[in-house]
TORZATOR-631221 format. One line per field, with one value per residue (C-alpha): x, y, z. Coordinates in steps of 0.5 Angstrom, whole numbers, plus 500, padded with zeros to 3 digits. Layout:
// TORZATOR-631221
X X_...
Y Y_...
Z Z_...
This chain:
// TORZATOR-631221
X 760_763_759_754_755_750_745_738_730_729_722_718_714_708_710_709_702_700_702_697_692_685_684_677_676_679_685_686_681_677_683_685_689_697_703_706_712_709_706_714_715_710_712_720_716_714_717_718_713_709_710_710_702_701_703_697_692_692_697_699_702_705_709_710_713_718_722_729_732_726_729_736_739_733_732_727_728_723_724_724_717_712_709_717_715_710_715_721_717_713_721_723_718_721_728_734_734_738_734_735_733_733_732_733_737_737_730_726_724_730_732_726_727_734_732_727_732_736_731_727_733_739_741_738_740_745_746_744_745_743_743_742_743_744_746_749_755_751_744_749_754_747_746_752_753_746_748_751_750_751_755_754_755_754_756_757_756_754_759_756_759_765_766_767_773_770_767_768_773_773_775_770_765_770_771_763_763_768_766_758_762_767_765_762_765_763_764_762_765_765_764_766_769_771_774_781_786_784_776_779_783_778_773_777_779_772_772_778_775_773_773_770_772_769_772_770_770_774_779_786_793_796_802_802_799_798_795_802_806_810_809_802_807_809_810_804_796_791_786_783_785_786_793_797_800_795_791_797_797_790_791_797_794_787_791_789_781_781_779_775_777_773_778_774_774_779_786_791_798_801_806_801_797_803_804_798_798_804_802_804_800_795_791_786_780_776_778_775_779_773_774_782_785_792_793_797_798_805_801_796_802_805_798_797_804_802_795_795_789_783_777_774_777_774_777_772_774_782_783_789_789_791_789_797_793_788_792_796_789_788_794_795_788_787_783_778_771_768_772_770_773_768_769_777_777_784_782_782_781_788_787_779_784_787_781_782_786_781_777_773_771_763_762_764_763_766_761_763_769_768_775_772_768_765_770_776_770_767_775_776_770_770_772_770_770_765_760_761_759_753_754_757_756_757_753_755_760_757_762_758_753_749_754_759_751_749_756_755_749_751_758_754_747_748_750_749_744_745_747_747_746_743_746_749_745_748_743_737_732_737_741_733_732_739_739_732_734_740_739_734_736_736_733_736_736_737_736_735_736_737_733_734_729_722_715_717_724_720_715_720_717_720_720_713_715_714_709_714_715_708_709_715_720_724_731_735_734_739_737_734_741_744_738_739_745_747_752_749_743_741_742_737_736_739_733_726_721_717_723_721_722_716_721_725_720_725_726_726_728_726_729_727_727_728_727_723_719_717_709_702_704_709_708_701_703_710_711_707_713_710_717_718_720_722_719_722_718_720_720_717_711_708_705_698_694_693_699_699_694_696_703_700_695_700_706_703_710_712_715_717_715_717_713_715_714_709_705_699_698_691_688_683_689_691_685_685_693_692_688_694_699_698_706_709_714_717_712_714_710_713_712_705_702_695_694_690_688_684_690_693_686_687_694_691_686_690_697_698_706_708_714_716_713_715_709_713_711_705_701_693_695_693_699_693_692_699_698_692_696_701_697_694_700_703_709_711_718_718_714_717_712_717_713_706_701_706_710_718_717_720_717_721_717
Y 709_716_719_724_725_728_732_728_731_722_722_716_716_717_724_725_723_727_733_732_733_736_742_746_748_754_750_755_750_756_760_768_769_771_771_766_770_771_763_761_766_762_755_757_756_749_743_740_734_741_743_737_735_743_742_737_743_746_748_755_751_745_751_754_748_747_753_753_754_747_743_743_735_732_724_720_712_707_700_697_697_698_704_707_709_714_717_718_723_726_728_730_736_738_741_738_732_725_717_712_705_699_692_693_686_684_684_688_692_695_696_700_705_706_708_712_715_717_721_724_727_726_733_735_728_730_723_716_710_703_699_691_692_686_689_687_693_694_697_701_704_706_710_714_717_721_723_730_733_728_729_723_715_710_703_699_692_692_685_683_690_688_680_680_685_688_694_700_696_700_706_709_707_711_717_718_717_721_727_726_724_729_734_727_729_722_716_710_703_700_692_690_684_684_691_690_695_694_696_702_705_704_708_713_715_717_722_726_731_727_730_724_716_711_704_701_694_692_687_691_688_693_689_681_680_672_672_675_673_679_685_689_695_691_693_690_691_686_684_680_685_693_694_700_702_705_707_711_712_715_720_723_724_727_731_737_735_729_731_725_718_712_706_703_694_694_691_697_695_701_701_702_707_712_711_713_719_722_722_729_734_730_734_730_733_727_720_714_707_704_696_697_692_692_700_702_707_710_709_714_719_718_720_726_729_728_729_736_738_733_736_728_722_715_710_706_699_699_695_695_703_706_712_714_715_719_724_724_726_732_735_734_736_743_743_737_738_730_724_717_712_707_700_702_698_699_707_709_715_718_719_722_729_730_733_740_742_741_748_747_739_739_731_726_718_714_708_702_704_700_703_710_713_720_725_725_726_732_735_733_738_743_750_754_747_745_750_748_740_738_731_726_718_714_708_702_706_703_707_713_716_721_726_726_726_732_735_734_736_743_744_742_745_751_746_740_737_729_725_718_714_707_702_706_701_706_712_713_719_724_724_725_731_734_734_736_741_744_740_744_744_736_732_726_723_715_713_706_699_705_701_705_710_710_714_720_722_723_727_731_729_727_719_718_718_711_709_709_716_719_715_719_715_720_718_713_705_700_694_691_690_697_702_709_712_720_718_718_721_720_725_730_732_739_740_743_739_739_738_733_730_736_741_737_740_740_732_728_721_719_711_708_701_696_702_697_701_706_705_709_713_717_716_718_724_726_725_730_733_734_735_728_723_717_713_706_704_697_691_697_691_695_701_700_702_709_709_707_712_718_717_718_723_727_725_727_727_720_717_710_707_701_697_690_685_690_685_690_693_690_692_696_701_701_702_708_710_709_715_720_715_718_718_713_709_704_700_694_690_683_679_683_677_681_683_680_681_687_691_689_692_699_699_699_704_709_708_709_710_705_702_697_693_687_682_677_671_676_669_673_674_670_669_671_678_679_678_683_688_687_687_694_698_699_702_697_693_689_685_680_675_670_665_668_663_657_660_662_668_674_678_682_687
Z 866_869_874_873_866_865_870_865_866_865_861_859_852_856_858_850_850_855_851_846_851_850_847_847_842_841_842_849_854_857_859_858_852_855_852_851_853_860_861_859_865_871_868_871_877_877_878_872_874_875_867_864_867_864_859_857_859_852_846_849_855_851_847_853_857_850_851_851_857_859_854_856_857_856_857_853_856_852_851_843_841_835_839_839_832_834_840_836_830_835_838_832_832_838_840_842_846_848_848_852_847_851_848_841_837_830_828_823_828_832_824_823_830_828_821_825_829_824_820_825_830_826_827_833_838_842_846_844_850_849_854_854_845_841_834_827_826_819_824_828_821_818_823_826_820_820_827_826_833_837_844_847_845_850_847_854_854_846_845_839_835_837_837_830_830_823_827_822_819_812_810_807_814_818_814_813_822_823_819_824_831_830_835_840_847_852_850_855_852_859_860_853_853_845_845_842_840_832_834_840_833_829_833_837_830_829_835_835_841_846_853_858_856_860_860_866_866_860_859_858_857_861_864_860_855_855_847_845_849_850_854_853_851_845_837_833_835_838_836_842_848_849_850_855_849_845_850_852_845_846_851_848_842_845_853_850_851_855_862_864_865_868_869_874_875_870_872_872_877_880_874_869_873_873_866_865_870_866_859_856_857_860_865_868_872_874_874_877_879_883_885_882_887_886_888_893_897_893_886_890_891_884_881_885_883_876_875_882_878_879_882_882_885_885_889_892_893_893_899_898_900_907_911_907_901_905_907_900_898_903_902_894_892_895_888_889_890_890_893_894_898_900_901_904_910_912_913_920_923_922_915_916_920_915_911_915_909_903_903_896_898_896_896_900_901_906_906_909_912_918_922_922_929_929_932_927_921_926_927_919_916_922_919_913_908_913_908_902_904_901_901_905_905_912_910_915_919_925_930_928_934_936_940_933_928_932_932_924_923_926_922_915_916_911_904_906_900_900_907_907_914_912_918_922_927_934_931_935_935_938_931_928_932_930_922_923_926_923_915_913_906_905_898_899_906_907_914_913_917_923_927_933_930_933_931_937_933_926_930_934_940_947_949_953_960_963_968_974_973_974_981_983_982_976_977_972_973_971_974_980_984_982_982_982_986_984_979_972_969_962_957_955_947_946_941_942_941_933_930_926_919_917_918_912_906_900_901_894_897_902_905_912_910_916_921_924_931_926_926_922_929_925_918_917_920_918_911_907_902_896_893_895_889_891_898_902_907_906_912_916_918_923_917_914_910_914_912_905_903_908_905_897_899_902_897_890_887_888_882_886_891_896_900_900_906_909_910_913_906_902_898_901_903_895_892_897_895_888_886_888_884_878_876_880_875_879_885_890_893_894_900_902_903_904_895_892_884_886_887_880_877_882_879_872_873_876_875_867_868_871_868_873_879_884_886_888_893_894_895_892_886_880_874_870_873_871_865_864_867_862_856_859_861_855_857_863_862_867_871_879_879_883_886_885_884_884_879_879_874_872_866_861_858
């Protein structure tokens, strides 16, 4: 799928329920009378968690939570149920939004919600996903045509529509999906193995507008076609593959909306890639080539002479591609606002400089480009582009240490938003101190596998001094045979002390896995963030149940949670924890070896949202339990049990 498609206010049918509420009985639940104008006011200051928890209290505060400018790219996500029904028409009372429908097949059931969707939200849906659908093209055309407001259409992965090759195969079937789907923008028809250039047609035909199309993963005939035997550019259509010529065929025809393309995992040549790029009046702003292997470094350059207007470019995991293309990037894109490049090993520092030259970049990732150190990267972003950053991946650039962290953190510290740090394994409580001290605006920090983190870098506190200090002995001591001799003196931190992780009050997630010295020391003080979403404490083996508790008691946004292989946790700290988790979504637990059913029986007690959970070889709990709380939380989906009880099992609800 394209990225960030859409910016979703994702929402689970429980959210729906509690909409409901309960009223007084004046309907007002014992509050003063305000208009319902000024109520809408004070609820543009809440987080929507905030807003969706008021909207419970009363009708007044349910109304004022469905104003307008609230409801804007609304998500609701369940799975085919019976109880679906009931979410689908409460929806239908309410404004404009999109669903996200898992598990549906051929049964009566699945029918029944599609009949239901159709009838209830025809005119107001405007997205429609369902992943992990096995469907008959019969359930889907009896829908499409009630869609008359549909913006987006997510059919990825649905191979039982096209298998058969019949999918709108009739012309009264498409002119009755044309005339719904005419105004459709986004479609994704990723990792669809049967597409063939027949059903391609059939259905691009039905949405002459679009301005995003997704093909990630798709069998395309884009040189030879082995079923044909001749050139994938030939005369006649296929009705097995997806061929260059009519996706060309495409673009041309749609160049004047089309302004997004995902080709991601797909086999494009270089050849095909510049066929592509200099459709006529194709004028493309974002493009994603993720995992296209056979690229090279000129394929680059040809596309950015054709397609100068990209403000997204995505070419994560094309091995083939050097610092060359780097470069091509930074000096043909003036314009890009989004890069990506992870996984390219053979870029080296000599491209990262060339980054100087791209004012208006905002998001940049180079994971796993192992060949990167840290001083070309600071001289790449240093100058006036270094204030429009807020966001930059460096997961596993393990050249990166705290000298060119610091000097980041300074460069980026009035935008940066989002910063990616797992295994940069060099990285010690000086690079903690540093982006405290200047990332203040930070929502999203990943620190995981930093193993060099301790208790005194998320406090904000110097190191302890050693025992042989308070003897007099100040001086650095290497060994027993060189000791002390003038020559070196270890570094100080040039940030004052409490700079900690207190200081990063917008944080929304939160990962420290494997950050394996941190203790109840530093997490039952530090994490206190009430904007906080998303928490691992995963492999974390010296945390408790202080921590467990301090950690929810402090955190009440917390929607996903993981704890897994911290064997300390029992069910003591969760019967503690559990009280404040009223909206978590998502809980692992898996290797905590303490948990028993005590712990399940606490989740079932507080934790009413949750949708997934992990217990696996959590050795305590019974297979028995699992079921109880399966058959008790209505909307869970899915359950990790491998190896409790004996048993190797994982339940999808």
């Amino acid at each position: 799928m394209l990225p960030n498609l859409v910016q979703t206010d994702c929402r689970s049918p429980f959210d729906l329920y509690e909409m409901e509420g309960d009223e007084g009985d004046d309907g007002s639940a014992g509050t003063p009378d305000l208009p319902l104008e000024m109520i809408v006011h004070i609820f543009s200051f809440l987080h929507s968690w905030d807003r969706r928890e008021a909207s419970a209290v009363c009708q007044s505060w349910y109304q004022a939570s469905q104003d307008p400018r609230f409801q804007k790219n609304v998500s609701f996500q369940f799975p085919a149920s019976a109880s679906a029904v009931a979410v689908i028409r409460h929806l239908g009372r309410g404004s404009r939004c999109s669903l996200v429908i898992s598990q549906l097949d051929g049964s009566s059931l699945s029918k029944t919600l599609l009949t239901e969707v159709g009838h209830w939200l025809g005119p107001t849906l405007e997205g429609l996903s369902l992943p992990g659908a096995s469907l008959t093209e019969s359930s889907l055309l009896a829908l499409l045509p009630r869609l008359s407001s549909l913006r987006r259409l997510d059919l990825s992965g649905l191979d039982s529509l096209f298998m058969s090759g019949a999918f709108l195969s009739r012309e009264e079937q498409r002119e009755q999906v044309r005339s719904a789907l005419c105004g459709l923008e986004e479609l994704d028809l990723s990792h669809l193995r049967y597409l063939s250039d027949l059903t391609f047609n059939r259905l691009t035909y039905c949405t002459p507008r679009l301005r995003r199309l997704a093909l990630a993963g798709c069998h395309i005939a884009f040189e030879f076609d082995p079923y044909r035997g001749y050139p994938a550019g030939g005369a006649r259509d296929s009705s097995a593959l997806l061929s260059l010529r009519n996706l060309r065929r495409l673009l041309a025809e749609q160049s004047s909306t089309l302004t997004a393309l995902d080709l991601s995992r797909t086999s494009i040549t270089p050849q095909s890639l510049r066929t592509v790029a200099q459709v006529e009046g194709l004028r493309l702003e974002e493009l994603s080539l993720q995992g296209c292997k056979e690229l090279t470094d000129y394929s680059v350059e040809v596309l950015l002479q054709h397609q100068p207007g990209l403000l997204r470019l995505d070419l994560s995991g094309c091995t083939e591609l050097t610092s060359r293309a780097l470069q091509a990037v930074s000096r043909a894109l003036k314009g890009l606002q989004h890069l990506s490049m992870c996984r390219d090993w053979r870029i080296t520092d000599k491209g990262v400089a060339e980054l100087a030259s791209m004012p208006s970049l905002k998001s940049l990732e180079l994971s796993e480009c192992t060949h990167l150190t840290g001083a070309p990267l600071v001289k790449g972003l240093s100058g006036p582009r270094a204030a429009h950053l807020e966001s930059l991946a460096l997961r596993s650039c393990t050249s990166i240490r705290d000298v060119e962290m610091s000097s980041l953190a300074q460069l980026c510290g009035g935008s940066l938003q989002q910063l990616d740090l797992t295994s940069c394994v060099y990285l010690t409580d000086l690079s903690v101190n540093a982006i405290a001290t200047y990332l203040h605006r930070l929502v999203v920090l990943r620190l995981g596998w930093c193993k060099e983190i301790t208790d005194w870098g998320l406090l904000g506190q110097k190191t302890p001094t050693r025992e042989r200090e308070s003897e007099g002995e100040t001086g650095p001591c290497f060994t027993r045979t060189f000791g002390n001799m003038g020559f070196f003196r270890p570094p100080k931190s040039p940030f004052p002390s409490g700079a900690g992780l207190l200081a990063l009050s917008q944080l929304q997630v939160l990962d420290l896995t494997a950050c394996c010295l941190l203790t109840d020391t530093s997490i039952a003080q530090v994490l206190c963030h009430p904007e906080l979403q998303r928490l691992s404490l995963s492999l974390l083996t010296e945390i408790s149940d202080a921590s467990l508790a301090a950690v929810a008691r402090n955190c009440p946004s917390l929607t996903s949670l993981s704890l897994s292989h911290c064997r300390r946790i029992t069910d003591a700290g969760v019967a503690k924890a559990t009280p404040y988790l009223g909206r978590l979504q998502h809980l692992s637990l898996s290797h905590c070896e303490n948990l028993t059913d005590r712990s399940l029986l606490c989740l079932v007690q507080h934790c009413r949202r949750l949708r997934t959970l992990d217990v696996s070889v959590c050795k305590g709990i019974s297979i028995s339990a699992v079921d109880r709380l399966h058959s008790q939380l209505t909307f869970l989906e899915n359950v990790n049990c491998r190896f409790v009880g004996g048993v190797d099992l994982t339940l999808t609800l």
